[in-house]
PyMOL CGO cylinders between C-alpha atoms (Angstrom):
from pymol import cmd
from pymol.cgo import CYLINDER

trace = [
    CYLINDER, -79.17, 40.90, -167.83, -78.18, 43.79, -169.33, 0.3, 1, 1, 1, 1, 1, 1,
    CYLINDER, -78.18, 43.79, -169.33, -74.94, 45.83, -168.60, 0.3, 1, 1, 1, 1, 1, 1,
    CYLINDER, -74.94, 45.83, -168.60, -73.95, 49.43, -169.49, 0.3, 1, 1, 1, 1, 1, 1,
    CYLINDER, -73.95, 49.43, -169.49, -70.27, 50.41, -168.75, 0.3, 1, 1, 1, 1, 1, 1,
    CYLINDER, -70.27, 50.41, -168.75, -67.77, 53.17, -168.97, 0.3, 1, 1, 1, 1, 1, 1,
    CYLINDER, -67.77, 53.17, -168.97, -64.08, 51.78, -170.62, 0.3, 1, 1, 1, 1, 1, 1,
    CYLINDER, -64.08, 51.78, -170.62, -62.06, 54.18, -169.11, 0.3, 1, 1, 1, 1, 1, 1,
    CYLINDER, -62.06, 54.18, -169.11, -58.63, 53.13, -170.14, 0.3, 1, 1, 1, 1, 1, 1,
    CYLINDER, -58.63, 53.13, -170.14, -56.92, 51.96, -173.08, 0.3, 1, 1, 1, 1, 1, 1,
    CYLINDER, -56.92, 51.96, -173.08, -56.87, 48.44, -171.98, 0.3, 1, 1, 1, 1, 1, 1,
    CYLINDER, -56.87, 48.44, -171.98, -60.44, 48.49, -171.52, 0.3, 1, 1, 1, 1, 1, 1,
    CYLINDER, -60.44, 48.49, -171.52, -61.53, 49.87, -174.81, 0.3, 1, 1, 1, 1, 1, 1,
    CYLINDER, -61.53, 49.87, -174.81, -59.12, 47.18, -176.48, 0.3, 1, 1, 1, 1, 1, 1,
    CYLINDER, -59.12, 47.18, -176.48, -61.04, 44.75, -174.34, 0.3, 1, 1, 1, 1, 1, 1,
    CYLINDER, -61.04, 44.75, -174.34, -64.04, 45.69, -175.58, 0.3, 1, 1, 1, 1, 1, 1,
    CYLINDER, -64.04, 45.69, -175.58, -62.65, 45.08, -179.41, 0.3, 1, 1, 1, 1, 1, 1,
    CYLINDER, -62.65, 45.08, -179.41, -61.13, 41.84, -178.62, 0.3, 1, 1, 1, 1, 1, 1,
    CYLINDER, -61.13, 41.84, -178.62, -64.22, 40.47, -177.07, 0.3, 1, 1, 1, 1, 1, 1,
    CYLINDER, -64.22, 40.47, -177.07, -66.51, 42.37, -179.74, 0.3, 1, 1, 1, 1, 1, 1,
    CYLINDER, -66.51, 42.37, -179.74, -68.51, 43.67, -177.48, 0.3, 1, 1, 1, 1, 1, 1,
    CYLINDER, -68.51, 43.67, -177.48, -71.05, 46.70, -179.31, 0.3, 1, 1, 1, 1, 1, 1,
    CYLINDER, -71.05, 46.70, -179.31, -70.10, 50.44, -178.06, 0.3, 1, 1, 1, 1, 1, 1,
    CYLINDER, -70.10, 50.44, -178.06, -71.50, 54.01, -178.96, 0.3, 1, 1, 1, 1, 1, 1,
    CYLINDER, -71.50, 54.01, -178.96, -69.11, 55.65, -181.89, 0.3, 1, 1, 1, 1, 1, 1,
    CYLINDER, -69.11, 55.65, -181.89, -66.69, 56.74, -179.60, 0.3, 1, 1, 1, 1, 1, 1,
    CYLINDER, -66.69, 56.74, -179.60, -66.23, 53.20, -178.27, 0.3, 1, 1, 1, 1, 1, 1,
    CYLINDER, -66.23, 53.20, -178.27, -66.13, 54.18, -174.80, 0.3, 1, 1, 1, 1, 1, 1,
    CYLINDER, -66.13, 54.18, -174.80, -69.43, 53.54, -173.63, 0.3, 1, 1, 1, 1, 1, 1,
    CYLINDER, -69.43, 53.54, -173.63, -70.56, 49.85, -173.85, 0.3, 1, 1, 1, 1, 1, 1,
    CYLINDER, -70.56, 49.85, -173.85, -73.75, 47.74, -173.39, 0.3, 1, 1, 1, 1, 1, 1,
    CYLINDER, -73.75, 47.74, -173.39, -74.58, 43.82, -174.20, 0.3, 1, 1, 1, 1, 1, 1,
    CYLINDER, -74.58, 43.82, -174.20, -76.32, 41.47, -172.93, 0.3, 1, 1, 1, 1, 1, 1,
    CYLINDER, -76.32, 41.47, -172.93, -74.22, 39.39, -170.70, 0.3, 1, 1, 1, 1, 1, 1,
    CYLINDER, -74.22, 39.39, -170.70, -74.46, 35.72, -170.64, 0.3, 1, 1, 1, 1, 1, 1,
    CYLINDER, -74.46, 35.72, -170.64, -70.21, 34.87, -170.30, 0.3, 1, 1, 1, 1, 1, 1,
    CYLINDER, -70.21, 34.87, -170.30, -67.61, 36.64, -168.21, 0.3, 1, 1, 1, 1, 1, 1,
    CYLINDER, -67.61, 36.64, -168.21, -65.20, 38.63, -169.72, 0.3, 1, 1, 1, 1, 1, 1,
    CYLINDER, -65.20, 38.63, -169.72, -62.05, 37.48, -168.08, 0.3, 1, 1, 1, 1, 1, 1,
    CYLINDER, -62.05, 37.48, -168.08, -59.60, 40.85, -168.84, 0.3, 1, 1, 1, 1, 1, 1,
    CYLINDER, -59.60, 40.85, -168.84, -62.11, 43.32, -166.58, 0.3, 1, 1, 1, 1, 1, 1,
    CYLINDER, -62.11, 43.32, -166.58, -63.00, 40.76, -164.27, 0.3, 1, 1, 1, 1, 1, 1,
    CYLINDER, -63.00, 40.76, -164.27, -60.22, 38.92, -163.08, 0.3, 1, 1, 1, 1, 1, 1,
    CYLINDER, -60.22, 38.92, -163.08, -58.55, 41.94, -161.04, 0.3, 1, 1, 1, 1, 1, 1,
    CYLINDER, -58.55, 41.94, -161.04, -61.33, 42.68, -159.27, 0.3, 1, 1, 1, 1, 1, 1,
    CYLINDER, -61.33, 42.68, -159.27, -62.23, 38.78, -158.44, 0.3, 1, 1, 1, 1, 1, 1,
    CYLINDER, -62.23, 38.78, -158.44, -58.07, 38.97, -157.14, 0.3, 1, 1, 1, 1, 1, 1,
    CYLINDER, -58.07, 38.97, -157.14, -58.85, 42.20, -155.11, 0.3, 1, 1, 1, 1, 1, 1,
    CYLINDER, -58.85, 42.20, -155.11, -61.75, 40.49, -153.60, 0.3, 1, 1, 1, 1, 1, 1,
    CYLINDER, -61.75, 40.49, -153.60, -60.03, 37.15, -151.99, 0.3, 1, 1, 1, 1, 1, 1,
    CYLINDER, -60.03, 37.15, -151.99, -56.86, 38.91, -151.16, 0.3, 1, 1, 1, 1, 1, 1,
    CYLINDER, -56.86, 38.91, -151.16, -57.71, 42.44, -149.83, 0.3, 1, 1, 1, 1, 1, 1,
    CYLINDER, -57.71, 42.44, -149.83, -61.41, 41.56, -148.17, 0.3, 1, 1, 1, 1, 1, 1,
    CYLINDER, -61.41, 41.56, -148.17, -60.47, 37.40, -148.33, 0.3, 1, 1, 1, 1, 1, 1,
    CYLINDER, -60.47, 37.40, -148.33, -63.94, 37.20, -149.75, 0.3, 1, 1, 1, 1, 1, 1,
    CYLINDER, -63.94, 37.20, -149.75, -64.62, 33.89, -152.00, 0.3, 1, 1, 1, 1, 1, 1,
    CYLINDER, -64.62, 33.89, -152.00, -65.13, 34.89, -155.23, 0.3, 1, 1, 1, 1, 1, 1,
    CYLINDER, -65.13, 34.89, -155.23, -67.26, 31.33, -156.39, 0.3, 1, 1, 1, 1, 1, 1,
    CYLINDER, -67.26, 31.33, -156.39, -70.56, 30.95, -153.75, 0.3, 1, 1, 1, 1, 1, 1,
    CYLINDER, -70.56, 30.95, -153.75, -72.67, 28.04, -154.86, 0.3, 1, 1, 1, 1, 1, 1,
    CYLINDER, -72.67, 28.04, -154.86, -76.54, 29.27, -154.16, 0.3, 1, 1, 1, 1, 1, 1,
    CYLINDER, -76.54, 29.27, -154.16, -77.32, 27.14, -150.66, 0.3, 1, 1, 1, 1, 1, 1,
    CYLINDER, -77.32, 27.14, -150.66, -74.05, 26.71, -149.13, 0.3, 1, 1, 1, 1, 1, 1,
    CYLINDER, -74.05, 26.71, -149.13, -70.99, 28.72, -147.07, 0.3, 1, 1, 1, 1, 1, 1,
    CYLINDER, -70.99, 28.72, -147.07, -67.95, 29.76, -148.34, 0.3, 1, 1, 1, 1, 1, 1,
    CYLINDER, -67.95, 29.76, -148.34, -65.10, 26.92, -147.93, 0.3, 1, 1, 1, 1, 1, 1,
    CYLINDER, -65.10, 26.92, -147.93, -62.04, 28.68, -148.52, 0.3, 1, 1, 1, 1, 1, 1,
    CYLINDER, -62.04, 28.68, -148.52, -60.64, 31.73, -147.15, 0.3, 1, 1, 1, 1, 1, 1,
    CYLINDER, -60.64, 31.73, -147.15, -57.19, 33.33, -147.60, 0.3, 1, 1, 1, 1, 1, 1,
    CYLINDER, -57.19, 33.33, -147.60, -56.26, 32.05, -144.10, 0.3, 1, 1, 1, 1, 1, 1,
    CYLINDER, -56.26, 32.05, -144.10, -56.96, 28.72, -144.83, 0.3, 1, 1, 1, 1, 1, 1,
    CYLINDER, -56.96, 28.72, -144.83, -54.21, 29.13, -147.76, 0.3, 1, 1, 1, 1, 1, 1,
    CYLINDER, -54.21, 29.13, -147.76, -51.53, 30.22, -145.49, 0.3, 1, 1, 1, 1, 1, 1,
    CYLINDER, -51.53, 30.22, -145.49, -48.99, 27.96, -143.99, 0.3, 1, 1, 1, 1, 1, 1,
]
cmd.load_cgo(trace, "trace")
């Protein structure tokens, strides 16, 4: 799969150097081909998701989520 995205910030343009990712000249604008994750612009998102929404972040293809942000809580 192929990804094109925007590094709006700072942080996200010195992402894009430390995981030497290819951008235009201006190295804002990014695209690779994406076969790892690239934990600094994912992992605040995958936080957002299972404690705003307590959606699981990790679905295996064929079963239910097991773990929700309930579940967690004493």
């Amino acid at each position: 799969m192929f990804v094109v995205f925007e590094g709006e910030t700072e942080y996200i343009r010195n992402c894009f150097k430390e995981y030497m990712v290819r951008t235009d000249s201006s190295g804002r604008y990014a695209c690779l081909y994406k076969r790892w994750h690239l934990i600094g612009l994912e992992v605040g998102i995958s936080v957002a998701s299972v404690g705003l929404r307590n959606e699981p972040t990790v679905v295996l293809p064929g079963s239910a989520p097991t773990w929700s942000r309930r579940e967690a809580q004493p």
